[in-house]
Backbone bond lengths (Angstrom), bond angles and torsions (degrees), N, CA, C in turn:
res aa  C-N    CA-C-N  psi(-1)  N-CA   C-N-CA  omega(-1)  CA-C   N-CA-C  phi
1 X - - - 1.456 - - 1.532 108.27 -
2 X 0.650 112.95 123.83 1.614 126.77 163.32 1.421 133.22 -53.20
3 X 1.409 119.29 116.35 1.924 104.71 -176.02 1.659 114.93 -22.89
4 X 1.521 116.26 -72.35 1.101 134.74 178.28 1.567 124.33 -13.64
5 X 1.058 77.20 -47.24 1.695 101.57 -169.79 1.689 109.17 -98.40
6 X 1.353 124.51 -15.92 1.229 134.12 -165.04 1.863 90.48 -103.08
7 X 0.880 99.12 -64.29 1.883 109.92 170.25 1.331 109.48 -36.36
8 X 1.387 125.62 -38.15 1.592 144.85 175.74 1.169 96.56 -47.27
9 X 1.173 124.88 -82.86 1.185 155.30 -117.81 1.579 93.12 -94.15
10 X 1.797 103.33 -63.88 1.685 77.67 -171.14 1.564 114.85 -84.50
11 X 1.399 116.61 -3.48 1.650 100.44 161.89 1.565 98.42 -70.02
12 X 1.162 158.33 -45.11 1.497 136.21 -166.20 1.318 109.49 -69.54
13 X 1.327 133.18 -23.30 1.408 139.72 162.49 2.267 98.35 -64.78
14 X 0.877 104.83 -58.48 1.876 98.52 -158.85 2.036 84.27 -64.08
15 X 1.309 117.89 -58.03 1.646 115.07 -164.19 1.654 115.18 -53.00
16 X 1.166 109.90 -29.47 1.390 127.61 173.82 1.347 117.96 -78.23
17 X 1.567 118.55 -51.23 1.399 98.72 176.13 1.420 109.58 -96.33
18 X 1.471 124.63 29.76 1.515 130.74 151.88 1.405 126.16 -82.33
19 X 1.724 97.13 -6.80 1.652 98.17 -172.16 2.223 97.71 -118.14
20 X 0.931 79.52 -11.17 1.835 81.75 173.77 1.419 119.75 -56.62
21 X 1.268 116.80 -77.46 1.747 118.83 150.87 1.307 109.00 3.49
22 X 1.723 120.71 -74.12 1.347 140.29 -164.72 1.985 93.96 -65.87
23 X 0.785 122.86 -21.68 1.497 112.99 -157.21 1.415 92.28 -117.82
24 X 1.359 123.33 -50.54 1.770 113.07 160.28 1.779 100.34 -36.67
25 X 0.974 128.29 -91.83 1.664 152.60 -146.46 1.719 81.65 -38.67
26 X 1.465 121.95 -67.72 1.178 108.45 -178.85 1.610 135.74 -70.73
27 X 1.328 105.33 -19.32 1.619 107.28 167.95 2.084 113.03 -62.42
28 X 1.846 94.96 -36.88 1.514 101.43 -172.07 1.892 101.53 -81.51
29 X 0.827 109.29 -31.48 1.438 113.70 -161.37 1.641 100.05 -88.10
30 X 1.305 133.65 -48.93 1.416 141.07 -135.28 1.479 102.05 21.75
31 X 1.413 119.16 70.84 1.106 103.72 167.18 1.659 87.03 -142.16
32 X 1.455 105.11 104.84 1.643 128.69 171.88 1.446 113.20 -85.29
33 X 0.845 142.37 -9.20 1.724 146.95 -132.79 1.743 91.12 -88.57
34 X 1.498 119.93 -16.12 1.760 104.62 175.12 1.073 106.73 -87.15
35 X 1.805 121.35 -10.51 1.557 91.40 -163.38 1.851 92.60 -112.41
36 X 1.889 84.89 164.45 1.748 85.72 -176.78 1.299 101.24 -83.45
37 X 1.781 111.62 146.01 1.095 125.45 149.58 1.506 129.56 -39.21
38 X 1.180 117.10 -63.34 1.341 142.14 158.90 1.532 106.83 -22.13
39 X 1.268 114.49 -73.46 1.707 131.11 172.59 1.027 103.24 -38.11
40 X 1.161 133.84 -51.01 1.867 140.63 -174.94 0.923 112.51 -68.65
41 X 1.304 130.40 -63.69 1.651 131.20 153.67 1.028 106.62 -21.66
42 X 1.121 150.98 -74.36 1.700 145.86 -150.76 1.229 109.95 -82.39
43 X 1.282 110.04 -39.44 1.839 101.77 178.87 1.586 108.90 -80.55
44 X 1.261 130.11 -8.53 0.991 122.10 160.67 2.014 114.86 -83.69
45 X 1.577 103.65 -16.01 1.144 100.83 -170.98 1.838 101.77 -79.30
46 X 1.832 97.00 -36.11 1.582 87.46 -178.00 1.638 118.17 -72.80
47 X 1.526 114.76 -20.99 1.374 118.40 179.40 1.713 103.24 -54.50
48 X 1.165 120.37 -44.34 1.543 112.91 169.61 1.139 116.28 -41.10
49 X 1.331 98.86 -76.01 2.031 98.30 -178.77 1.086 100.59 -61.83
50 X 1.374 148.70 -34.82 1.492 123.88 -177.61 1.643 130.68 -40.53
51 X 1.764 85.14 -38.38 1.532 129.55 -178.00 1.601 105.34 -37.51
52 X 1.308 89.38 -59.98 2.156 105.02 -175.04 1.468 107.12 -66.00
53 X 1.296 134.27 -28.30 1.230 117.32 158.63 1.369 138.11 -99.74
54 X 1.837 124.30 5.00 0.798 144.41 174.82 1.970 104.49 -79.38
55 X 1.074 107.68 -51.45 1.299 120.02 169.88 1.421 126.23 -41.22
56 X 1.495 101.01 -20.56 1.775 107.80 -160.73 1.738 92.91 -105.44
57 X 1.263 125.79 -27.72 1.535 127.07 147.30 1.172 151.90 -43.62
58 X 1.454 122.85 119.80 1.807 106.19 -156.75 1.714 102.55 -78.91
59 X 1.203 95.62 145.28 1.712 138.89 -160.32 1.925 81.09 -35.68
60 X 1.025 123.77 156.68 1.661 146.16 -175.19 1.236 125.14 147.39
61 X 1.401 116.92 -179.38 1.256 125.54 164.46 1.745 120.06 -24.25
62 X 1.274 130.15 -35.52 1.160 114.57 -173.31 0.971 114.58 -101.00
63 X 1.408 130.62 -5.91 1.589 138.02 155.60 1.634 81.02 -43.13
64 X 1.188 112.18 -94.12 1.998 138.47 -154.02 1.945 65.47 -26.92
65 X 1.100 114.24 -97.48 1.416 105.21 -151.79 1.315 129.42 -22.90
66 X 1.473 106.22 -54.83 1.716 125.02 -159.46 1.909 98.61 -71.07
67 X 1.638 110.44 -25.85 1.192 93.41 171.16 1.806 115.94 -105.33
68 X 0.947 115.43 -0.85 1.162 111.18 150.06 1.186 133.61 -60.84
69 X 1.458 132.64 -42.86 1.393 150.79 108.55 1.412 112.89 2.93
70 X 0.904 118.41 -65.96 1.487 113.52 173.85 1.150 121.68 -85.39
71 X 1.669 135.26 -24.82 1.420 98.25 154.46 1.660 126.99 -57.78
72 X 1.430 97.28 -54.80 1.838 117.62 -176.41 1.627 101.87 -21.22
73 X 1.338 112.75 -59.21 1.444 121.61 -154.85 1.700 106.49 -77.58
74 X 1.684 116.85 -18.56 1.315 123.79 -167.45 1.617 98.43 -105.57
75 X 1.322 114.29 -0.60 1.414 128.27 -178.98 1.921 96.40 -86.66
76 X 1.502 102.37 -69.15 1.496 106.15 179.94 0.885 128.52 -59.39
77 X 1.327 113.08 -4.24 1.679 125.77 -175.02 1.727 98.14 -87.26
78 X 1.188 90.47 -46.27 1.746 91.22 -163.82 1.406 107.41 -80.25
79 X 1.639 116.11 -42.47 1.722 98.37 161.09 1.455 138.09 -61.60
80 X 1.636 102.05 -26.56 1.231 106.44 171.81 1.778 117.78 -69.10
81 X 1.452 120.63 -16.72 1.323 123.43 -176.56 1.445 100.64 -76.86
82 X 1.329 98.44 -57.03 1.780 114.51 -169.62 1.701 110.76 -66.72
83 X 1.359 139.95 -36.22 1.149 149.82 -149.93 1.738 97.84 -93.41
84 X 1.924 99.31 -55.34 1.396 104.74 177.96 1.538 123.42 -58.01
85 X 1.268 111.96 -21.24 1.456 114.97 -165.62 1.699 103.22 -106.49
86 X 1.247 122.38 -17.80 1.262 131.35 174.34 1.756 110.37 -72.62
87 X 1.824 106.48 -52.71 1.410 114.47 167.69 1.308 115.77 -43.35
88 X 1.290 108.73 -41.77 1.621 104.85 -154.78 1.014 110.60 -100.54
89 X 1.476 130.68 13.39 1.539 138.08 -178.72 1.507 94.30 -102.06
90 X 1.193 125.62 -61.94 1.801 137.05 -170.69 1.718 109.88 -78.59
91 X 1.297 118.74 -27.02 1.445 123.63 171.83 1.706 113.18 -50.35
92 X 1.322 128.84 91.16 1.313 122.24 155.99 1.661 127.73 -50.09
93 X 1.520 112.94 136.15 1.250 98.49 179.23 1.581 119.06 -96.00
94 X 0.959 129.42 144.80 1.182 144.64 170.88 1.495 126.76 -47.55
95 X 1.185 96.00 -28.90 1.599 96.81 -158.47 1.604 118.71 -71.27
96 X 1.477 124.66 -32.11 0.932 147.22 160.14 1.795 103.90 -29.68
97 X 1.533 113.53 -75.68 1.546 131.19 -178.69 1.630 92.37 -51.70
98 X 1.258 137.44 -41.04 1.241 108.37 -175.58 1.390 133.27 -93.15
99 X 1.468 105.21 -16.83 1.693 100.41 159.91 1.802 110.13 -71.38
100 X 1.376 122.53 -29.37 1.111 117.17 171.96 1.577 113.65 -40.96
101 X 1.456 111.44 -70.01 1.142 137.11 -175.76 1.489 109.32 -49.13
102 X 1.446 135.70 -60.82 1.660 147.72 136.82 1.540 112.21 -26.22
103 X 1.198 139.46 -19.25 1.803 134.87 158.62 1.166 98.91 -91.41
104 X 1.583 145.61 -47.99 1.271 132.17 -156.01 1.535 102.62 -91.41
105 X 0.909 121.09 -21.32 1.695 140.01 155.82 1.734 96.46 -0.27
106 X 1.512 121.64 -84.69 1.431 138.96 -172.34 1.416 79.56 -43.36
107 X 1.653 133.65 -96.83 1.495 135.83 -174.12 1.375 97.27 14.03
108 X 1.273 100.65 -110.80 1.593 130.37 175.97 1.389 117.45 -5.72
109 X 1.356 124.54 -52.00 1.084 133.94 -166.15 1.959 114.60 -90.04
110 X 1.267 83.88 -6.29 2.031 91.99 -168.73 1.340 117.71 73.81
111 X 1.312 116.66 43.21 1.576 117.53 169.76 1.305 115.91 -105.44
């Protein structure tokens, strides 16, 4: 095997299982709310164009990467669409209970 190709290989092994963690945490958690939407959009937008020149390269390590890459990022995209908009429909807000709770305050206390 060749450096070239060996160097390939184990950076697509270290970049890949650096982003698993991140993609476990959100498959177990659905809780997306740190990452930007925006951010996701684009890296999925550049994984496209990445696409057209990845393609023109003979088959290796950065295929395994570039489509690993592209699921991961088309994964967070879609939980983050679906998860964020699901949270934020059924999520009660709080804020209400705590000025309640902050006026009856004196009550409570015997003032």
């Amino acid at each position: 095997m060749d450096i070239p190709l060996l160097a390939g290989t184990i950076s697509t092994v270290i970049f890949a299982g650096s982003m698993l963690p991140m993609l476990a945490k959100a498959a177990r958690t659905r809780d997306l709310g740190s990452y930007s939407l925006g951010n996701i959009a684009l890296i999925n937008l550049g994984n496209v164009v990445h696409t057209l020149y990845v393609v023109t390269l003979p088959v290796g390590p950065v295929w395994v990467l570039h489509g690993f890459y592209v699921v991961s990022s088309a994964l967070m995209l879609a939980w983050c669409l679906r998860y964020r908009s699901s949270t934020h429909a059924t999520e009660p807000t709080t804020e209400p209970a705590t000025r309640v709770a902050d006026a009856d305050l004196p009550v409570r206390l015997g003032v």
